[in-house]
N, C-alpha and C positions, 0 to 999 in steps of 0.2 A: 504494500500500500504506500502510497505516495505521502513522504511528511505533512505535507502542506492538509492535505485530503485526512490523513491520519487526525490530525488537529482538530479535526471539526468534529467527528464522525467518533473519536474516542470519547468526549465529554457526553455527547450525548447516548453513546452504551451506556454510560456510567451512572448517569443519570434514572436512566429505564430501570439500569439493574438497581439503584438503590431504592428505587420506590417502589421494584416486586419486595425486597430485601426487606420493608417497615421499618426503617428507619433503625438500622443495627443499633448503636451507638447509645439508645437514648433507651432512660427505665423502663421497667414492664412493669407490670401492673399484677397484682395476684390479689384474691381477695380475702379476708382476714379472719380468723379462727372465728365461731359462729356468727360469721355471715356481715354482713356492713359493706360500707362503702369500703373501697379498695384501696390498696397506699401503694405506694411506688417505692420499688426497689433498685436504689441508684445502684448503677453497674460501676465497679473500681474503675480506678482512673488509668489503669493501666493492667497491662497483661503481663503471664507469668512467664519467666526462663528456667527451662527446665534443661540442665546438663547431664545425661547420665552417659555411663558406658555399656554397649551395647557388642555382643556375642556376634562376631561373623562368621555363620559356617565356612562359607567360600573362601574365606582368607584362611581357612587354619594349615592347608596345604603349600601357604608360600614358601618357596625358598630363600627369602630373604634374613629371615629371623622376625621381619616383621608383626606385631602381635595380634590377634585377631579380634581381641575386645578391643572397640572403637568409641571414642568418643563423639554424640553426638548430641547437636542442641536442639530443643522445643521449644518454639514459641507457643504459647498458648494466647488466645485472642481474652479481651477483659470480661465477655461475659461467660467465658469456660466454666470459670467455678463456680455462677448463679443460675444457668439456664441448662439444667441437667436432660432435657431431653433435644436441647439443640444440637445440629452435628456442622460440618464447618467443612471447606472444601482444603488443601495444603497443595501449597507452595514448596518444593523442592529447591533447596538454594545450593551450588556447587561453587567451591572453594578455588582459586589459583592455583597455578604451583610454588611449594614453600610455602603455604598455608595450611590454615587448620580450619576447620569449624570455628575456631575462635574469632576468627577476624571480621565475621560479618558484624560481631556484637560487641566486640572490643571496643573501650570508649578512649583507650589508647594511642599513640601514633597512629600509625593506618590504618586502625581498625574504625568499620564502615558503619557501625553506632546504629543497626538496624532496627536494634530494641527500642529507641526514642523514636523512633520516623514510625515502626507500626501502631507503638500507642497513639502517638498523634495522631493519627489519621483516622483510626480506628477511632477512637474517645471522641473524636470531632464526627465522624460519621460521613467523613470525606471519602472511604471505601468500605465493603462489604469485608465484615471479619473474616479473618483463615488463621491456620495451623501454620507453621513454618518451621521447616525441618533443617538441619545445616546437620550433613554428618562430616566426619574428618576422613579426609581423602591420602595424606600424608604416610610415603614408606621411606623405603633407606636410599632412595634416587632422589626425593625431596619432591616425590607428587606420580599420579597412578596413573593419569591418565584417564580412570575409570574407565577402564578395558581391562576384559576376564584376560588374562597371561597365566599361562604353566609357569613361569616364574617370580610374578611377584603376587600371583595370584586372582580369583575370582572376582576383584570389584566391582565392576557392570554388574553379577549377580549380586551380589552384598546389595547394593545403592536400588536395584533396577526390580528384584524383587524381593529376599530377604529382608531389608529394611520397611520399601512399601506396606509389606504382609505383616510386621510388626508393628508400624503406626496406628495402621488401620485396625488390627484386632485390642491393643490398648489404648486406642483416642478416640474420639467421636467424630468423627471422618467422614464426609461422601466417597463412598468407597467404590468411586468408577472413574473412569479415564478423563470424562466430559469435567470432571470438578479437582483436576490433579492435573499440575505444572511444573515444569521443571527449568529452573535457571541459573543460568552462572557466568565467574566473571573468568575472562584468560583462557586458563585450563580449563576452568567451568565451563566455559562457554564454548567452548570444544566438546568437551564430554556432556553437557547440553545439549546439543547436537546431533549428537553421537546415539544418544541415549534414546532420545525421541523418535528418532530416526529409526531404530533397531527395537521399539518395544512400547508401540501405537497404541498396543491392548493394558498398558498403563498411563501412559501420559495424553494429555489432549491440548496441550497448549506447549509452547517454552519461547525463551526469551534469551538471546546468547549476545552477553555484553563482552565488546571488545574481546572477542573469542579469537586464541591462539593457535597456531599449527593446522589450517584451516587446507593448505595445499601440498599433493606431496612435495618430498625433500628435492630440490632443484636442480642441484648441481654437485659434483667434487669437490667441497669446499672443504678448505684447509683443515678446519676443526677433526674433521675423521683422521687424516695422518697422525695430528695430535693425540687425539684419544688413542690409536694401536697402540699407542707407547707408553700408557700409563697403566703401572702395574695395579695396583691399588689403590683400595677405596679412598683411604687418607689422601693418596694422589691425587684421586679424580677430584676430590673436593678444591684442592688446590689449582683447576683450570677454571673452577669460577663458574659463575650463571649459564654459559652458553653450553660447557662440557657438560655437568652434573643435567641439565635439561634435557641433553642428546642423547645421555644415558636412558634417562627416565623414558622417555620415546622408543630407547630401543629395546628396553626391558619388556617395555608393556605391547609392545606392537610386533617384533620380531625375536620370540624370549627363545633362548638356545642353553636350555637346562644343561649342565653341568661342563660348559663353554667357559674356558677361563678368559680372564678374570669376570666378565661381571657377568655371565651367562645369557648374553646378546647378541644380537647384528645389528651390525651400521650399513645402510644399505650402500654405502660407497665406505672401503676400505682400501690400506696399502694392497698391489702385488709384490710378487718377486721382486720384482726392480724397482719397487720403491715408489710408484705413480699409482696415484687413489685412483678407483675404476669403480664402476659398477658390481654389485653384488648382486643378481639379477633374482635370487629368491626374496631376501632379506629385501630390498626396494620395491616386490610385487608387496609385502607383507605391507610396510609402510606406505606405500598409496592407498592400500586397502583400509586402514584406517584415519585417510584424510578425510573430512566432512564435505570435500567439493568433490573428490574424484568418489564419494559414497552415493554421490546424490542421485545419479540416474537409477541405482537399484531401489532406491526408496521414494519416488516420487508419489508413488499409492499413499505411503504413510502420512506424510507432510499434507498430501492432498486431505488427508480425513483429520485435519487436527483444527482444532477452535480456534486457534491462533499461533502466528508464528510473526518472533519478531529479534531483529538485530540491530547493532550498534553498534558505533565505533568512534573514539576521539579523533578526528584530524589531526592533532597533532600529537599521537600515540610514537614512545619511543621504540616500539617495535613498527617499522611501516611497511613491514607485509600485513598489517591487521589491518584498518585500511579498507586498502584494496581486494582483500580476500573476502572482508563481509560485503561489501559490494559485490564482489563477484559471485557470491551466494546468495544475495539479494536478485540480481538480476537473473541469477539460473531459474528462483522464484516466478519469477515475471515470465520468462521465456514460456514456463511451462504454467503459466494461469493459475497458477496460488497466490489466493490473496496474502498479503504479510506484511509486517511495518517495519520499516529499515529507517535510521535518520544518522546521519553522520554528524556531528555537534562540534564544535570547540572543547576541545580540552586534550588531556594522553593521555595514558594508560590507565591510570588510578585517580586521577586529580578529583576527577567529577564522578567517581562512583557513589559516592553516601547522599552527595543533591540529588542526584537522577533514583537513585531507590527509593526515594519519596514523590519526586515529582513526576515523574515516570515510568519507571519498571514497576511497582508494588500495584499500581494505581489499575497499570493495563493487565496484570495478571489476574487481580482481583474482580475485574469486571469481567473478565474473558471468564474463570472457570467459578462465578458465582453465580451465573444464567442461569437459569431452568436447563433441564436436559435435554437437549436434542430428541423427540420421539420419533 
């Protein structure tokens, strides 16, 4: 969907849906032990965070050592604890790489303070309440991918349905595809992607902010020479953001169980003679899980979903993001799916906590708050 067109036509979903909705935000009314006039029961001013750590079976088989209890966070909306027979649709939020669950609600450095943006909005009655789920995505590469790997293990199953199937059986939950959304920032927004694209019969909406590693890997670039030569974890941590990231991609995308050192493929590595080449398995492996070279397999998906929407800062310091959500925008358009793309001012991080208020919480809310598709 066209920004401009977006603008007009979001406010007024928003609208429709809060006035099927009765006005979330504001007291009910119940009437009072033998009978009278009725009194109103103000809803708290704010909603609950709930952190626990939660049992992955899928992960218990990694090789990384990584551990399979997972930290993950719950937002609960402000009338959770008053309105016992209401149930609430949820919001999936997917973390970066180098991140945790923690950072959506961290009121710290960069963490994106989500927990004051949903009360407000929510208390004000500006969107339809939800659930909001942040699990932690974080192993010994410093991020999963959320792709199942025979070496760092199950994640896509964890995230895709073990955890769904655990929300839903202990929260009060619309427990169908049409009221369950999935979103994320970077990595998220990749494995957002990824996710929705690959498992239609759960999610029915997502939203992929400034989403990373969107095309396959492009060329021979130096970075692979580099990596053959480091022996060690302690090493690889020492080549910094771009190695430790390459690793993670290649763990999760082309895992080569008991491959020393880190049980991968680079889909361009050294030959004999010393000149990076093509790896022709390991490079089929990693386009296969690019979200652009995915897209033609999944177009049926994407076509059945309530909403699909992306983003990206202009002046993001990785500038393949970009032009990669653009170019996933426009694959949209080629092929007649509606979906709202907007390119904005800002980079990488700068504007994620303004925009999950003013934007992303606001469109997910109305998209999977609807009445259900009959």
């Amino acid at each position: 969907m066209h920004t401009a067109l977006a603008s007009r036509l979001i406010p007024a979903a928003l609208t429709a849906v809060l006035a099927l909705a009765g006005c979330r935000s504001t007291p009910h009314a119940e009437p009072p032990a033998g009978g009278g006039t009725a009194s109103a029961i103000a809803l708290p001013d704010r909603g609950e965070l709930v952190r626990r750590t939660v049992r992955a079976a899928a992960l218990e088989s990694n090789l990384l050592g990584d551990s399979p209890d997972r930290s993950v966070s719950i937002y609960l909306p402000p009338s959770y604890g008053v309105a016992p027979e209401r149930r609430y649709p949820v919001m999936y939020i997917l973390h970066g790489y180098g991140g945790t669950d923690d950072v959506w609600f961290s009121e710290r450095g960069r963490g994106f303070r989500l927990r004051a943006t949903l009360d407000s909005l929510m208390t004000a009655g500006d969107v339809p309440e939800l659930i909001v789920v942040a699990p932690d995505a974080r192993n010994a590469y410093g991020g999963s991918f959320y792709t199942n790997s025979s070496v760092t293990g199950g994640w896509e199953t964890w995230i895709a349905r073990e955890l769904v199937q655990l929300v839903d059986a202990e929260y009060r939950t619309l427990a169908e595809p049409a009221h369950r959304a999935i979103v994320g920032h970077s990595m998220g927004g990749h494995g957002a992607l990824k996710l929705a694209m690959r498992n239609p019969d759960v999610y029915g909406a997502v939203y992929a902010m400034s989403a990373c590693c969107m095309r396959p890997p492009g060329g021979p670039s130096p970075i692979y020479a580099q990596l053959a030569a480091v022996p060690s974890l302690d090493s690889l941590r020492g080549t910094g953001f771009y190695g430790m990231i390459t690793a993670a991609m290649g763990a999760a995308f082309a895992p080569r169980p008991g491959r020393a050192p880190f049980q991968l493929a680079y889909p361009y590595e050294p030959g004999p003679d010393g000149r990076v080449a093509p790896v022709p398995d390991a490079l089929a492996e990693w386009r296969a899980n690019a979200p652009l070279a995915m897209f033609g397999q999944h177009v049926a998906a994407l076509r059945g979903m309530r909403g699909i929407a992306l983003d990206a800062g202009n002046e993001d310091d990785f500038r393949d993001i970009p032009p990669t959500a653009r170019a996933f925008a426009d694959s949209l358009t080629a092929a007649g799916i509606a979906h709202r793309y907007e390119a904005y001012t800002g980079d990488h991080s700068n504007r994620i906590a303004s925009r999950l208020g003013s934007v992303v919480v606001p469109w997910v809310a109305a998209v999977i708050d609807a009445p259900s598709p009959r």
